[in-house]
C-alpha positions in Angstrom: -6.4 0.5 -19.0 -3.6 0.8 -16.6 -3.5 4.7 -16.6 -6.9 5.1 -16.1 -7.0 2.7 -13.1 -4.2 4.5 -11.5 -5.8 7.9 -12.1 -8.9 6.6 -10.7 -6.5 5.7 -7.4 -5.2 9.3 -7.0 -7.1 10.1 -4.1 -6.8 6.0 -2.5 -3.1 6.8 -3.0 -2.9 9.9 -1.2 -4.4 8.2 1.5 -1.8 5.9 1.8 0.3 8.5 2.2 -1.1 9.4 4.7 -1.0 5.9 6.3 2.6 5.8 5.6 3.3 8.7 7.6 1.3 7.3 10.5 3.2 4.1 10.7 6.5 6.0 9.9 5.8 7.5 13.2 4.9 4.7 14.9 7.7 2.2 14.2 10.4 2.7 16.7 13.2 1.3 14.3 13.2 4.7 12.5 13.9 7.0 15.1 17.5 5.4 17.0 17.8 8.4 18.7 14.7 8.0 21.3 16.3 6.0 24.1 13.9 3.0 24.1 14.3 -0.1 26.5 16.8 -2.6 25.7 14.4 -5.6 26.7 11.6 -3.8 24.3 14.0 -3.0 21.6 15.3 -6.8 21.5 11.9 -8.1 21.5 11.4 -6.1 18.6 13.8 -6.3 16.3 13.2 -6.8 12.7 10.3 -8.4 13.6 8.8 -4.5 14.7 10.0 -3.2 11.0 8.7 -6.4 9.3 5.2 -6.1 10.7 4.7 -2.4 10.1 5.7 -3.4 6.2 3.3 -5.8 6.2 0.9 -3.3 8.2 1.6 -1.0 5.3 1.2 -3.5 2.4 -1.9 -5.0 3.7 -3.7 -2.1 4.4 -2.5 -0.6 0.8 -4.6 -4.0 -1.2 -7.2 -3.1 1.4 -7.8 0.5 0.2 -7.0 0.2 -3.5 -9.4 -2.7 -3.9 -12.2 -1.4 -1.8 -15.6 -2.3 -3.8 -14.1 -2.3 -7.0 -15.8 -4.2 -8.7 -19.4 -2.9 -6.9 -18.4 0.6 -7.7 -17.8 -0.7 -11.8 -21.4 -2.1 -11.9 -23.0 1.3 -9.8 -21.1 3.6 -12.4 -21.7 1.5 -15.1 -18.3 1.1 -16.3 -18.2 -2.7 -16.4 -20.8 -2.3 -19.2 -18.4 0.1 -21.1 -14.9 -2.2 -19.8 -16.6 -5.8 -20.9 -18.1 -4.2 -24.0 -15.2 -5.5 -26.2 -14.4 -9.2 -26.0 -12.4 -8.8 -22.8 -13.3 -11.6 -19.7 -14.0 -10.5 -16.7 -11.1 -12.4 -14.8 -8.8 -10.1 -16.8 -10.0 -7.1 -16.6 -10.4 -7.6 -12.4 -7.4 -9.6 -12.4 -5.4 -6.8 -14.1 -6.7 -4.7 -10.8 -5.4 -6.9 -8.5 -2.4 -7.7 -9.6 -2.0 -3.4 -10.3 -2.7 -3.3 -6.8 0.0 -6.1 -6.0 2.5 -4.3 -7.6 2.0 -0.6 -5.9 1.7 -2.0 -2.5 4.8 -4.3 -3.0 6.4 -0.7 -4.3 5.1 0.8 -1.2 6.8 -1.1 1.0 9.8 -1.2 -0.5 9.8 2.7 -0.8 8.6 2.7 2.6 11.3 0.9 4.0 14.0 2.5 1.7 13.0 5.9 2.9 12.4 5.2 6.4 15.8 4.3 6.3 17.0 7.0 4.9 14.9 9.9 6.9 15.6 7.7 10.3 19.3 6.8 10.4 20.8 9.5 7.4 22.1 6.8 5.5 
């Protein structure tokens, strides 16, 4: 069930890349060498970094569980997913907590490679 949820994400997850590159952009803590103000930069802090991963991870449950369960019943999958003696809570619940897990890996990656592109270390 997992593979075919995540290859039902490709496109959602491409998106997010997009996103990602966006916000990469955006956050000032990434680039050091723009010259930013020193009252702006100490008002931001980690506080700047910790809201554009939350930015990030939010947004990413946001996209990847975007009428998921509406979509099942339109296709008629949810006939074909609950045909074997599976509950409901599971088989949604699996989704969720699928979609938990890559946004919780987003950020993570997010921050490890903004790192990484931004300071060079």
């Amino acid at each position: 069930m997992i593979p075919v949820i995540l290859r039902e994400w490709g496109p959602r997850l491409l998106l997010l890349l997009l996103v990602a590159w966006v916000l990469y952009l955006m956050e000032p803590a990434f680039h050091p060498e723009e010259v930013v103000d020193p009252e702006v930069a100490a008002e931001l802090g980690a506080l700047g970094l910790s809201a554009t991963l939350s930015y990030l991870a939010g947004l990413t449950m946001i996209v990847l569980l975007a009428g998921f369960v509406s979509t099942d019943r339109r296709r008629g999958y949810a006939h074909l997913f609950l045909s074997h003696p599976v509950h409901p809570l599971l088989l949604y619940g699996l989704r969720v907590a699928l979609a938990a897990v890559v946004a919780m890996c987003a950020a993570v990656l997010f921050l490890v490679l903004g790192q990484w592109a931004g300071w060079g270390e």
